[in-house]
FIKOL-720463 format. One line per 8 residues: number of its first residue (from 1); for each residue x, y, z of N, C-alpha, C. Coordinates in steps of 0.2 Angstrom, whole numbers. Layout:
BEGIN
NUM	X,Y,Z,X,Y,Z,X,Y,Z | ...
***
This chain:
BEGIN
1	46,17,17,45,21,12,48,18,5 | 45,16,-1,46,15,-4,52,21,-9 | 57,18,-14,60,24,-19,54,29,-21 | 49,23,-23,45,29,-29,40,34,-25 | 43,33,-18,37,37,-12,42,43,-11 | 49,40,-11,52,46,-10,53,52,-15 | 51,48,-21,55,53,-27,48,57,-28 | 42,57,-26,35,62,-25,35,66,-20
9	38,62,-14,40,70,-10,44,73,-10 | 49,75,-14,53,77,-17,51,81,-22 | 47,79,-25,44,82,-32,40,88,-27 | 35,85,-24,30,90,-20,33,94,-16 | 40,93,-12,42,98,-9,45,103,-13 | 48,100,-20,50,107,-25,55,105,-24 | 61,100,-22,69,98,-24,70,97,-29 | 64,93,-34,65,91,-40,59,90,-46
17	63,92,-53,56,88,-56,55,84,-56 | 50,83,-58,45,76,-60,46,74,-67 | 52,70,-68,54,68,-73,57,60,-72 | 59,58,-77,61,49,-77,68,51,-74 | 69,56,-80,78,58,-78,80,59,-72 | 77,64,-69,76,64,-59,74,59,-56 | 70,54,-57,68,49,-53,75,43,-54 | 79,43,-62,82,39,-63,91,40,-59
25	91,45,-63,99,49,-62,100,53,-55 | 94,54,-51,95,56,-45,93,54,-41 | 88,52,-38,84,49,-33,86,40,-31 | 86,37,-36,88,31,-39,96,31,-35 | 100,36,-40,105,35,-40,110,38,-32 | 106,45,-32,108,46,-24,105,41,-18 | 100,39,-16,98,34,-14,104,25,-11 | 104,26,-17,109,19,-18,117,22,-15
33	120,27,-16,125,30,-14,124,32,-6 | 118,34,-4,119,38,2,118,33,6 | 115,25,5,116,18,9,121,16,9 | 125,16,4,132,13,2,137,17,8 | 135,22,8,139,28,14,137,27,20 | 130,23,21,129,25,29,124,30,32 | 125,35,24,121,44,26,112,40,29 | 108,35,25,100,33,27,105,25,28
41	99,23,31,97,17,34,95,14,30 | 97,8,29,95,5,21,86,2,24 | 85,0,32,77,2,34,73,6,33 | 77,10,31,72,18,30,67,15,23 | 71,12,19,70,10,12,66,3,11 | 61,3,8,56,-1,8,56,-7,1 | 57,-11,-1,54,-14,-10,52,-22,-6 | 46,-21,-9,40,-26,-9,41,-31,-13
49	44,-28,-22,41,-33,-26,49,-36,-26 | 51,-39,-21,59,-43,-22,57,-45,-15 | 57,-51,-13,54,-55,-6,58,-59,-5 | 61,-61,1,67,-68,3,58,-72,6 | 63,-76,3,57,-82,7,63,-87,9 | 61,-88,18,62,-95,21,58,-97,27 | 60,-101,26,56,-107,32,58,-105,38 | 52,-104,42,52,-100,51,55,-110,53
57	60,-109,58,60,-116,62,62,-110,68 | 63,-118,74,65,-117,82,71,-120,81 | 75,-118,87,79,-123,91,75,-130,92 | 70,-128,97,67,-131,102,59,-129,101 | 57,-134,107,50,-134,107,48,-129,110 | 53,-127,116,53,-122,122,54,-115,116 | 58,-114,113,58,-109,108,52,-107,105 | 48,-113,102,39,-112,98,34,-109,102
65	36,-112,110,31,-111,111,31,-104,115 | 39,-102,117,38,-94,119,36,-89,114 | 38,-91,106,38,-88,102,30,-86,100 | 26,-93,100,19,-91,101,16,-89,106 | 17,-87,112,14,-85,117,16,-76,117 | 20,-76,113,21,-68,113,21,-67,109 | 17,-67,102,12,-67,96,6,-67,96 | 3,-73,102,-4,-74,100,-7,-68,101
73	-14,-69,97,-19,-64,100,-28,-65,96 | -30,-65,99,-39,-66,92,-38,-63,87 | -42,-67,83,-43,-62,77,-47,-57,77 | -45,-52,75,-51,-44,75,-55,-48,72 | -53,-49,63,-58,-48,59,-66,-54,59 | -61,-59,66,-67,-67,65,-71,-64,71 | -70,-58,77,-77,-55,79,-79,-51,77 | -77,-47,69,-82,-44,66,-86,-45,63
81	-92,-43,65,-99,-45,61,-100,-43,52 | -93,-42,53,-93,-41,43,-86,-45,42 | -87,-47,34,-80,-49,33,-76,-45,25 | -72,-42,28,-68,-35,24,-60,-41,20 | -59,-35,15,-53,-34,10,-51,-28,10 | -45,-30,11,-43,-22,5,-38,-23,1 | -40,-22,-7,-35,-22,-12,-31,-16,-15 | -23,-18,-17,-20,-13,-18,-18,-15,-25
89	-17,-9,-29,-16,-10,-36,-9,-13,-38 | -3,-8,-31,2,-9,-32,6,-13,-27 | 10,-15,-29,12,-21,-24,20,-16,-20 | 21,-12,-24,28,-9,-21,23,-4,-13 | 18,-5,-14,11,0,-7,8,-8,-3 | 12,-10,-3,9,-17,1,12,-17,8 | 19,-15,10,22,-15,14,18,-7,19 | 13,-5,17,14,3,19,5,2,22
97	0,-1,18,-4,-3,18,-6,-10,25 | -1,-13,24,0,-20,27,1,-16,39 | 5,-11,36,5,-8,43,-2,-7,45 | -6,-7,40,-13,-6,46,-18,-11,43 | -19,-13,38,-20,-23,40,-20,-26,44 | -14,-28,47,-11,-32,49,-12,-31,56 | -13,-25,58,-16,-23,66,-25,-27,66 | -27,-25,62,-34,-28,62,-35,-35,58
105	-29,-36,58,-32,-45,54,-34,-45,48 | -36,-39,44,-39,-39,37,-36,-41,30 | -36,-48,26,-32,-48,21,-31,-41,19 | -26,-42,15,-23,-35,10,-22,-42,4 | -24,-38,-1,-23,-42,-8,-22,-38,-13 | -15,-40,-17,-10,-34,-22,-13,-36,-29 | -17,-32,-33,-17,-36,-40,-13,-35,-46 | -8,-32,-44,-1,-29,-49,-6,-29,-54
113	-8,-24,-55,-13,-22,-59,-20,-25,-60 | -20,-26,-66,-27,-30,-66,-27,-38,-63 | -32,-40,-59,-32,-44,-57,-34,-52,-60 | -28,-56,-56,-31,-63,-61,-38,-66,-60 | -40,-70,-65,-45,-74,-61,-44,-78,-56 | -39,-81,-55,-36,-86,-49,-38,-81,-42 | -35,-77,-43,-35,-72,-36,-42,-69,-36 | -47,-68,-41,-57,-65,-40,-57,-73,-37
121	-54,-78,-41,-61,-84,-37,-58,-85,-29 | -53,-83,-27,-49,-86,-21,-53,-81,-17 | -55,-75,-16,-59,-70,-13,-67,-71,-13 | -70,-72,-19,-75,-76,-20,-76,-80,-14 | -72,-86,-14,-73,-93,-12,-74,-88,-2 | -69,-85,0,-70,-82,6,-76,-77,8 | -79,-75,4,-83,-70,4,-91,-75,5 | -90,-80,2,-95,-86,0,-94,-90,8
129	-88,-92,11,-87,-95,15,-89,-91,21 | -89,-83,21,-92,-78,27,-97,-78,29 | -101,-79,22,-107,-78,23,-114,-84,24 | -108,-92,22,-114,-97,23,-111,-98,31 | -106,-98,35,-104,-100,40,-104,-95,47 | -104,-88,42,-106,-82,50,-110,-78,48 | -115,-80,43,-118,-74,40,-116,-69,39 | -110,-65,37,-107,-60,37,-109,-57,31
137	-109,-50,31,-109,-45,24,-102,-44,22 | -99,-43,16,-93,-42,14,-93,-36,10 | -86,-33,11,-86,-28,11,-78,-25,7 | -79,-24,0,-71,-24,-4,-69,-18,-5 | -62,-14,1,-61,-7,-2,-53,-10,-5 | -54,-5,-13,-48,-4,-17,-47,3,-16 | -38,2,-18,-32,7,-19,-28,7,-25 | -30,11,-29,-25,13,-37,-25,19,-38
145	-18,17,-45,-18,24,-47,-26,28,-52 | -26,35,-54,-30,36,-56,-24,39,-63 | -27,33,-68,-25,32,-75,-30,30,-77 | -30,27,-84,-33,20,-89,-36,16,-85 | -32,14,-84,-31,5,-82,-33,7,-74 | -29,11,-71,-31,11,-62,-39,13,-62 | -43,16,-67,-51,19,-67,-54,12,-67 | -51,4,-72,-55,2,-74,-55,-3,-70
153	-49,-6,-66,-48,-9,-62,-52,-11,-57 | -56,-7,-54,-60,-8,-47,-67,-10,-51 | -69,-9,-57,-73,-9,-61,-74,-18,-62 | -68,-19,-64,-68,-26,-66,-68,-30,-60 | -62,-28,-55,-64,-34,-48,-71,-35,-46 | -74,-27,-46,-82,-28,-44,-87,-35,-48 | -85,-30,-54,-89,-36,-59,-90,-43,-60 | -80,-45,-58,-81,-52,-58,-82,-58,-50
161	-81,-53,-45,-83,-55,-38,-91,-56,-39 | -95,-50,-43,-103,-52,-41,-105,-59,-46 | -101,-60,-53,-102,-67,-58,-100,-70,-52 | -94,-72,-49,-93,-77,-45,-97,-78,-38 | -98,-74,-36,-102,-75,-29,-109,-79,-32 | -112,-76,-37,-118,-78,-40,-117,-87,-39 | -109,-87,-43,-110,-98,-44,-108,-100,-37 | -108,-96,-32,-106,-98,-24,-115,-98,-21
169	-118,-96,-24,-126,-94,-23,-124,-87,-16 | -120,-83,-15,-122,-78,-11,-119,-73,-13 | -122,-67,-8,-124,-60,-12,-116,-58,-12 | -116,-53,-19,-109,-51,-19,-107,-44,-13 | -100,-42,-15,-97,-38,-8,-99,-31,-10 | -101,-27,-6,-101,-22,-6,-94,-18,-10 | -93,-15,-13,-88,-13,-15,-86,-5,-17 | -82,-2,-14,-78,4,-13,-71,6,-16
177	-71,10,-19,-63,13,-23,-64,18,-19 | -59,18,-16,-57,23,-9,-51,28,-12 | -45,26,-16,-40,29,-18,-39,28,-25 | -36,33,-28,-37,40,-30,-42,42,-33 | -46,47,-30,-49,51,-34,-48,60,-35 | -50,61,-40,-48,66,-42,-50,75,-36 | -53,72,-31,-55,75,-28,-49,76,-21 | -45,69,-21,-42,67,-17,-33,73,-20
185	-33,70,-26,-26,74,-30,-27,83,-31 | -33,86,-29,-35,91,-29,-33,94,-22 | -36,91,-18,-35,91,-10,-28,91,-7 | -24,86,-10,-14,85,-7,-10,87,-12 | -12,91,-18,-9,95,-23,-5,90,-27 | -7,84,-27,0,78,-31,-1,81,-39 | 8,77,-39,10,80,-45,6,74,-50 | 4,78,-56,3,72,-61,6,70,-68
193	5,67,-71,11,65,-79,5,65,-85 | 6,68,-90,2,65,-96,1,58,-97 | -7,57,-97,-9,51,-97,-5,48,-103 | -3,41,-103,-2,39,-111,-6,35,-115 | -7,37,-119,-13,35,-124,-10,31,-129 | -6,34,-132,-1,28,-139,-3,20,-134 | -6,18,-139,-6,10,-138,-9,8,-133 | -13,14,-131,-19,11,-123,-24,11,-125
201	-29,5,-124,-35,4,-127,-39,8,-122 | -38,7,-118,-41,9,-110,-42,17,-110 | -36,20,-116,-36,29,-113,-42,32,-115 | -46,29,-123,-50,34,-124,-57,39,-120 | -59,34,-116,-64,37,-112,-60,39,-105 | -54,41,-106,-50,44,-100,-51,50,-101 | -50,56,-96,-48,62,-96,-43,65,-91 | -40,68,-96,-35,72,-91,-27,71,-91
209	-24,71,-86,-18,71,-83,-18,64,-78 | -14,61,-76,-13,53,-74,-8,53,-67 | -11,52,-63,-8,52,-56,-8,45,-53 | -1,43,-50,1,36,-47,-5,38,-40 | -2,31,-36,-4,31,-30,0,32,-26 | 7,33,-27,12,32,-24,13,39,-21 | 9,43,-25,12,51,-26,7,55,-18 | 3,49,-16,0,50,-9,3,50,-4
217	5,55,1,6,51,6,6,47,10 | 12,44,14,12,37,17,6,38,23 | 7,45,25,3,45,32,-6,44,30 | -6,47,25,-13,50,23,-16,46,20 | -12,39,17,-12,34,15,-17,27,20 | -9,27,25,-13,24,32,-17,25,34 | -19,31,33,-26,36,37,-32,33,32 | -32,33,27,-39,32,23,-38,24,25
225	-34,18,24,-35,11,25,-38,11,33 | -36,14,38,-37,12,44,-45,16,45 | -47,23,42,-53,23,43,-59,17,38 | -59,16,33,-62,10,31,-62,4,36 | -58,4,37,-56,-2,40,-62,-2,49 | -61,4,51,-63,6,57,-71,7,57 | -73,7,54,-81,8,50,-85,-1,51 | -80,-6,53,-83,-9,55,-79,-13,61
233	-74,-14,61,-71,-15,67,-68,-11,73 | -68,-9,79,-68,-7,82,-61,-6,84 | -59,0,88,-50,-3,90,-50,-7,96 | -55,-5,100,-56,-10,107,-56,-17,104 | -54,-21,100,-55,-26,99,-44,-28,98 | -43,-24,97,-35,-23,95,-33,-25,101 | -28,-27,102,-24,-31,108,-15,-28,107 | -16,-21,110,-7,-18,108,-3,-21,109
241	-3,-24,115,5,-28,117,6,-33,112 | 3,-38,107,4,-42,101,4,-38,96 | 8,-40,90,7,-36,85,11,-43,80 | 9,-42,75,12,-50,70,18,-47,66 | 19,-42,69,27,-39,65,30,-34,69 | 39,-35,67,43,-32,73,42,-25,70 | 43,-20,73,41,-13,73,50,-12,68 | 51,-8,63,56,-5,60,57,2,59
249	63,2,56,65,9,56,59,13,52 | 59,9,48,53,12,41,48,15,44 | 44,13,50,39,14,51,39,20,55 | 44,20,60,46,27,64,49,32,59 | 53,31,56,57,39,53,51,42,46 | 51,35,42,48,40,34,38,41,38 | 38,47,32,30,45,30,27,48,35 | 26,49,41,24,52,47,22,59,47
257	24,63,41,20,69,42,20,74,35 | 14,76,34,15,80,25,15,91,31 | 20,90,34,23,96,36,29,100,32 | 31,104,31,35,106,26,43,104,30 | 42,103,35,50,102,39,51,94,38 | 58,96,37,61,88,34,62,85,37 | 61,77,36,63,72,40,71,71,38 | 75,67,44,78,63,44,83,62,37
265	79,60,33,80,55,26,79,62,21 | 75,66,23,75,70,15,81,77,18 | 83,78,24,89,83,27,97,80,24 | 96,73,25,102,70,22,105,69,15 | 97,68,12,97,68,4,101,74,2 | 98,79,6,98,87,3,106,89,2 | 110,86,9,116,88,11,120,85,4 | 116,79,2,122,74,-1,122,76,-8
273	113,79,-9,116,79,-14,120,89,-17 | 119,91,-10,120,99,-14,130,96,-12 | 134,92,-9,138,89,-10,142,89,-16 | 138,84,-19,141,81,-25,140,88,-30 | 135,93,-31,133,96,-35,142,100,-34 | 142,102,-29,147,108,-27,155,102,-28 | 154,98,-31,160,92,-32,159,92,-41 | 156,94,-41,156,95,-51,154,89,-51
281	150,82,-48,149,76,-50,140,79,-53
***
């Protein structure tokens, strides 16, 4: 679970407003202290957009090759008779998203907002390659906020995948905005923020009030990626005892249920922070 996941169930549960100053001066800030303590598990806590990168090596050859022998497995998505994406707006929801990708083989591609051209033609080119080589249909489910810019978003990927598929001479992807709609923020009651309009070319033809994606839940989040996804791949094709990533704290304690009884992480918060309240900090 990411900060900005915690600081909306938080808000939905009613421990706090929905303000910068809570998100900054509490959540942020007890957060970082209650790690520093030992109170959560710094696994509990998730950030996407700061990555180590290093180079996987062995000891040994004997090393590699047990290492791929308890990895391997097919591709889900090279026996599916379709070839699927699914894009995320936000890259700090890559890590949450990716837990059920990464079960079926299916790229996940983050556009940090609106997407480059470098990454529509890198999609293109694969979407072209599906379809001169296994005949496959493509099929592009997006994930964004419902703002400005998250409305216009899936608009413009659509647009420029069908110009590009055209100079690849094959048919463009079918394409689906799965998350948020306002039908979805009506349904899980999420908190929303006035849209901003000062200096957004984007707001005019907006209405309303402006809801992140984050303010989703992790579970119900999982739930929409894994049914798209299941609409064309099967789970009998999944292979459980392989999996391309080690099981973590994060994926068992946070995000697992929108019941009013706390987990783990939000029991702890609560303690630490009616703590410090009762310490005059």
């Amino acid at each position: 679970m990411t900060v900005r996941q915690v600081f909306y169930r938080l808000v939905v549960r009613g421990a706090i407003e929905k303000t910068e100053e809570e998100y900054q001066g509490t959540v942020i800030q007890l957060l970082t202290e209650m790690r520093i303590e030992g109170r959560i598990l710094f696994e509990w806590i998730v950030d996407e957009s700061r990555r180590r990168r290093i180079t996987e090596t062995y000891n040994n050859i004997a090393d590699a090759a047990r290492d791929t022998a308890k990895f391997y497995r097919r591709s889900a998505l090279r026996e599916c008779p379709d070839y699927l994406e699914i894009w995320v707006e936000k890259e700090a929801l890559a890590g949450v998203l990716w837990d059920v990708t990464s079960d079926y083989d299916v790229p996940l591609l983050v556009s940090k907002g609106m997407p480059s051209l470098t990454q529509l033609y890198g999609s293109a080119y694969q979407i072209a390659r599906a379809a001169r080589h296994a005949d496959k249909e493509s099929y592009i489910y997006q994930f964004g906020d419902h703002d400005p810019s998250g409305v216009l978003i899936p608009k413009t990927i659509e647009r420029r995948l069908t110009e590009l598929c055209e100079k690849f001479d094959c048919p463009g992807p079918n394409f689906e905005r799965v998350a948020l709609a306002e039908e979805q923020i009506a349904a899980f009651n999420l908190p929303t923020r006035p849209t901003k309009r000062e200096g957004n070319r984007h707001a005019d033809k907006f209405e309303g009030d402006s809801v992140e994606l984050d303010a989703l839940p992790a579970r119900e989040l999982k739930s929409m990626v894994r049914e798209v996804i299941e609409r064309h791949i099967s789970s009998r094709f999944l292979t459980a005892s392989a999996s391309p990533r080690a099981p973590s704290a994060s994926n068992s304690k946070c995000g697992r249920t929108r019941s009013r009884q706390m987990t783990p992480m939000a029991a702890s918060f609560h303690r630490h922070r009616w703590r410090r309240h009762n310490a005059g900090i």
